[in-house]
N, C-alpha and C positions, 0 to 999 in steps of 0.2 A: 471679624476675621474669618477668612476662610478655613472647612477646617481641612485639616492633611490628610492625603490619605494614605493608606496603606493597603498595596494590595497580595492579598493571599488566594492564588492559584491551587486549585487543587485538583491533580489530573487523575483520571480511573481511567486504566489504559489494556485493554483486552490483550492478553500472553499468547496468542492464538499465529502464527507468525511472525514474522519483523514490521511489516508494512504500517501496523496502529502504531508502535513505538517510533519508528524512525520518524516519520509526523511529529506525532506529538511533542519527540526531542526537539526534533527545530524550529517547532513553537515556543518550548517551554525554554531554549537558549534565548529567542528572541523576547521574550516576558523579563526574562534575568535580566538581559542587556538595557531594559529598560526601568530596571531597578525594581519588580515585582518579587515579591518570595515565590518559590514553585515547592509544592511537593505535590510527588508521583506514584501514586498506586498502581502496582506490577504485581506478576507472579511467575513463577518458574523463571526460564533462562530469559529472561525479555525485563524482569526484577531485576535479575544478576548485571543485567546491560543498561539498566537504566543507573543503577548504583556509582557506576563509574562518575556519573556525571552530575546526579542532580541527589538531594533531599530526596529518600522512599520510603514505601510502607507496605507490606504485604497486602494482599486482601486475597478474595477469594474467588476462584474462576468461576463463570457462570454457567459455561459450558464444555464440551469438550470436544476437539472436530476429529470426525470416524472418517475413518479411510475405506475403500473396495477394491480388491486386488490392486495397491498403491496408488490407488489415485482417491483425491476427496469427496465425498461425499454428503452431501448438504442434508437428505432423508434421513438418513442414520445418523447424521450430529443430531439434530432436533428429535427423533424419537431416540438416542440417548439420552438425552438433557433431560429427558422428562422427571429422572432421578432428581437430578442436582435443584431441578423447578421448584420440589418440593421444601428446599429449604431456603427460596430465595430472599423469604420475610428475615433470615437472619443476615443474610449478603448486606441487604439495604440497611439493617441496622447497625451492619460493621463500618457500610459506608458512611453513614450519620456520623457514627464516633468520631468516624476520621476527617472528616469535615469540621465538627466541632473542637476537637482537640487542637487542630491545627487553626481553627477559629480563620477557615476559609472564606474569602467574596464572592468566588465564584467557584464555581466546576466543571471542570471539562470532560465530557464520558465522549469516550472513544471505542464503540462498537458493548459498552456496557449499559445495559437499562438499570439495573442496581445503582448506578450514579445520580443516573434522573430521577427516578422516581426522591430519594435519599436528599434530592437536591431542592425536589419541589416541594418536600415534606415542611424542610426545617424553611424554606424561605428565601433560599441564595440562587441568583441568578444562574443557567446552565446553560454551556453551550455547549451543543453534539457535536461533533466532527465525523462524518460519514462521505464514503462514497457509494452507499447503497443505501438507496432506503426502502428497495421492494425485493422480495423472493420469490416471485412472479415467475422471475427464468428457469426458477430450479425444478416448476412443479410442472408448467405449461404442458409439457406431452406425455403426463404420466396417468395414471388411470383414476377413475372417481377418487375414491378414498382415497388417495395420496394428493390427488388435489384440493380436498377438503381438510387434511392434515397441516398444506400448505397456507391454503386462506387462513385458517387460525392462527398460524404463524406468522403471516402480514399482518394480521389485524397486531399481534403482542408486538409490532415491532413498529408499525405505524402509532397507535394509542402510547407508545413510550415518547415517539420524537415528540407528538402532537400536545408535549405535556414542556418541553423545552422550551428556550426562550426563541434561541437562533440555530440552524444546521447550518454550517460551514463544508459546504461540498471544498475540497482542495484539487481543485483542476480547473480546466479553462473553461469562460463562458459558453455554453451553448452558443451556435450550434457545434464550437469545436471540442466540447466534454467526449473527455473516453470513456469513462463510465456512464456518458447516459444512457447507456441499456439496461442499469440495474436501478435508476431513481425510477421513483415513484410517481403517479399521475396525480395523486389527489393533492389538491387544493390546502385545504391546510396544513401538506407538508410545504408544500411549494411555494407559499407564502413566504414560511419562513428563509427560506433557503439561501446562500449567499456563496459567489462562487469567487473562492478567494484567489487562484490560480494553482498552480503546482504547490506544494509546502514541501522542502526537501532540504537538506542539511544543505550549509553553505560551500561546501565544494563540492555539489551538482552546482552550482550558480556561477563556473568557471569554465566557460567553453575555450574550444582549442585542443593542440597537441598536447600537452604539457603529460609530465609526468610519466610513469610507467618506462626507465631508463635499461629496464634489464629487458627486456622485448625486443628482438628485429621487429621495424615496420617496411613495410604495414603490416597490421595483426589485425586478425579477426575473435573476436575477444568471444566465447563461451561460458555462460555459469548454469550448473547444473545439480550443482549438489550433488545427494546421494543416492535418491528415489531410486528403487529398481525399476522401475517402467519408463525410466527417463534410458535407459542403456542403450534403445536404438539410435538415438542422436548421438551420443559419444562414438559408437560404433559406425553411425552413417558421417560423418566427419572423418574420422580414420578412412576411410575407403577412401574420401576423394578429395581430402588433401593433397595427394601426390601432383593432383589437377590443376593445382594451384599452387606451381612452383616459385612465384616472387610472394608469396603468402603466408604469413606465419599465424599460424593458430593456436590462439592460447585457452586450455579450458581449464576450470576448475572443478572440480568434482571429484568425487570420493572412487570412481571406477577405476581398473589398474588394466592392462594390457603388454603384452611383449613385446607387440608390433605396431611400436610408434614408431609414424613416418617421419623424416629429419624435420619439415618444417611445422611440428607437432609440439608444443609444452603442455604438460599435467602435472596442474597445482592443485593441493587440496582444497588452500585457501589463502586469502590476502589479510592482512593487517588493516590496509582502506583498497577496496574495491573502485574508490570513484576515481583513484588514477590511472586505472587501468580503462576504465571506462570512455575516460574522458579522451585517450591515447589511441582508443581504436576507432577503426575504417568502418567498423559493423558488431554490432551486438546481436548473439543468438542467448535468447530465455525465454521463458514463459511471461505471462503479463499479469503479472500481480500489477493492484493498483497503484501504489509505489515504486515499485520495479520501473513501470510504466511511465512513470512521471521524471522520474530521475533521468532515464533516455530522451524523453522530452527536454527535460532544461539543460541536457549538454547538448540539444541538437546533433542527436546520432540515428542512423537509418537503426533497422533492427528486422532481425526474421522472429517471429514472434510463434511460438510452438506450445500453445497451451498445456496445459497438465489435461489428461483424460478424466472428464466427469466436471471439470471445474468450467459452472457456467458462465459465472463472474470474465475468469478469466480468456474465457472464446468471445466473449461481451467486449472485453476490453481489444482484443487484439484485431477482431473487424473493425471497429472504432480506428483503432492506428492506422490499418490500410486504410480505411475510406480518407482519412487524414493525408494521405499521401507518404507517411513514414516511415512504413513498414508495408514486408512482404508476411502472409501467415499459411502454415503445414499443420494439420491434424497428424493424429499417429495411423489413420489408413491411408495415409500419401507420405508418409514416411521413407519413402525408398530413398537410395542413393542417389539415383537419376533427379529426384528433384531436389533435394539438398541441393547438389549441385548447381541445377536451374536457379534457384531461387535465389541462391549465394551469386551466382553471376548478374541476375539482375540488379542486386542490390548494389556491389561493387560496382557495377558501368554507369547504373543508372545515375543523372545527373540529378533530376526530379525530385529524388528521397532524400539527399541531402542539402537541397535547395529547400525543402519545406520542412526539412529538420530544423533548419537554421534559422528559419522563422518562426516556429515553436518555442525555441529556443531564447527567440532576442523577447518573443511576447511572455515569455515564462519571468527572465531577468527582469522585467518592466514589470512585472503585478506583483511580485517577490510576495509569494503567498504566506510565507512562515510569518514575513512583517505584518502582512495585511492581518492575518486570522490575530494573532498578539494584540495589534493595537482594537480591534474588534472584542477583546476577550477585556480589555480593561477600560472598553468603554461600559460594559453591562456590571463591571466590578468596581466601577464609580456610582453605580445607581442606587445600590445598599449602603452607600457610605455620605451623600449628600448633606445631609442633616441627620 
């Protein structure tokens, strides 16, 4: 008789933005859907957001990301860290508990080495889910010792995957990966690697107009949050909206102003973002790797405006333009005059949402969240065989 199995998922999911959890969630829905247990290691407000949804468990961050005059900063996260390093034999043995209590098959670390390591201790299969595996970009033009600060720092973060079963990059095959300017060259990361497609909640898996009923279209959809250094886009928007009199513009962001122009709305925030998303003619944000993928699987052009200091995300947003999907601005070209430019190409242009749409149809067809799931309970079958 064969024996049954049972499988226990157990995710360690980095609090460090949204982009690890919203993954991980539409893995760990698709593991549900397939009858597996989940439970989800969070912390801070990314805890709070995972609770709604799934089985969780506190654990403890590993790091903490520094910012420079509002923008991130990758040298000052890791020489912070260097405090929290020193206790990370306890992380790994919070992990273990929690692995063991919950009498996990497998584990899934999502930007956490404390998982892997915890993982390969007790003997349970691990899979990484990463779209970086080198830090390579962040040190490249810096000086000796902060380059030497860096290699140490690839080596702790290569030497952790290089201990995992499988990486699960969630984006498209090479050569059309957006993130392949932050993987890694070497060999036995790349082995492992497996490129599952976009992973993103099921309504990014819904192209079309739909949704977003309180909007005049067309709208040019904005999210920006609250950064202060983000203020010249809110502000360069304002200016040359009025340019754009069949245009409505909708932002979200914490910024406030006296002089909204008529075809202006400012939201703080939505309840789901991906109808609004899915609604508009053009997306302006920055290119988290998430962010990134989401626009990808509805097939929408985008003016991609990285955060200053974040290499990840300049990494990402050439990637889109060589893609053909998107147009990208620094904040030294930040002016009005090319907002404008830029916004105009993307509306006329036929090209960017001709090659959205094929991103789009090739995202729905790998349906990554299914793909990484059913990969996550083939290696959670392998502890369970006999």
């Amino acid at each position: 008789m064969a024996k049954r199995m049972k499988h226990k998922i157990y995710f360690s999911v980095c609090g460090e933005g949204y982009g690890h959890s919203s993954r991980d969630m539409a893995i760990a829905k698709a593991l549900e859907d397939a009858g597996a247990q989940v439970l989800m290691g969070g912390y801070g407000y990314v805890l709070d957001r995972m609770k709604k949804s799934f089985k969780t468990v506190e654990i403890k961050r590993e790091f903490e990301m520094t910012g420079n005059n509002g923008s991130f900063d990758m040298k000052a996260t890791i020489l912070k860290s260097s405090k929290p390093a020193l206790g990370f034999s306890k992380i790994v043995a919070e992990e273990k508990k929690n692995m063991g209590v919950f009498g996990a098959t497998c584990a899934v670390a999502d930007g956490r080495s404390a998982a892997i390591l915890a993982a390969f201790q007790i003997g349970i299969p691990c899979v990484v889910i990463a779209n970086q595996t080198s830090l390579e970009s962040f040190f490249m033009k810096d000086n000796p010792v902060m380059r030497i600060i860096g290699k140490n720092a690839e080596f702790s973060l290569s030497a952790g995957i290089s201990i995992a079963d499988v990486v699960l990059i969630p984006d498209f095959p090479p050569p059309d990966t957006v993130c392949l300017g932050t993987l890694g060259w070497m060999k036995h990361i790349k082995k492992k690697e497996i490129f599952t497609g976009p992973v993103v909640f099921s309504e990014f898996m819904k192209p079309g107009k739909g949704g977003a009923p309180d909007i005049t279209r067309p709208f040019v959809l904005t999210i920006l949050g609250g950064h202060a250094f983000r203020l010249p886009i809110f502000e360069g928007i304002l200016e040359i909206a009025p340019k754009f009199p069949k245009v409505t513009f909708l932002i979200f962001t914490k910024f406030k102003s006296d002089k909204i122009p008529k075809n202006v709305v400012v939201r703080e925030f939505a309840d789901d973002i991906s109808e609004y998303m899915r609604a508009a003619e053009l997306i302006i944000t920055q290119a988290g790797h998430s962010t990134a993928m989401e626009i990808l699987a509805l097939g929408k052009p985008a003016l991609i405006i990285p955060d200053k200091g974040q290499a990840e995300q300049g990494s990402n947003a050439e990637r889109m333009k060589a893609l053909g999907v998107a147009e990208t601005l620094d904040y030294s070209h930040l002016g009005a005059q090319n907002l404008f430019r830029k916004i105009s190409m993307l509306l006329r242009g036929k090209k960017y949402k001709e090659n959205a749409a094929k991103y789009s149809k090739i995202a729905r067809k790998m349906n990554g969240a299914k793909k990484a799931a059913e990969i996550i309970l083939e290696y959670s079958e392998r502890v369970q065989k006999y």
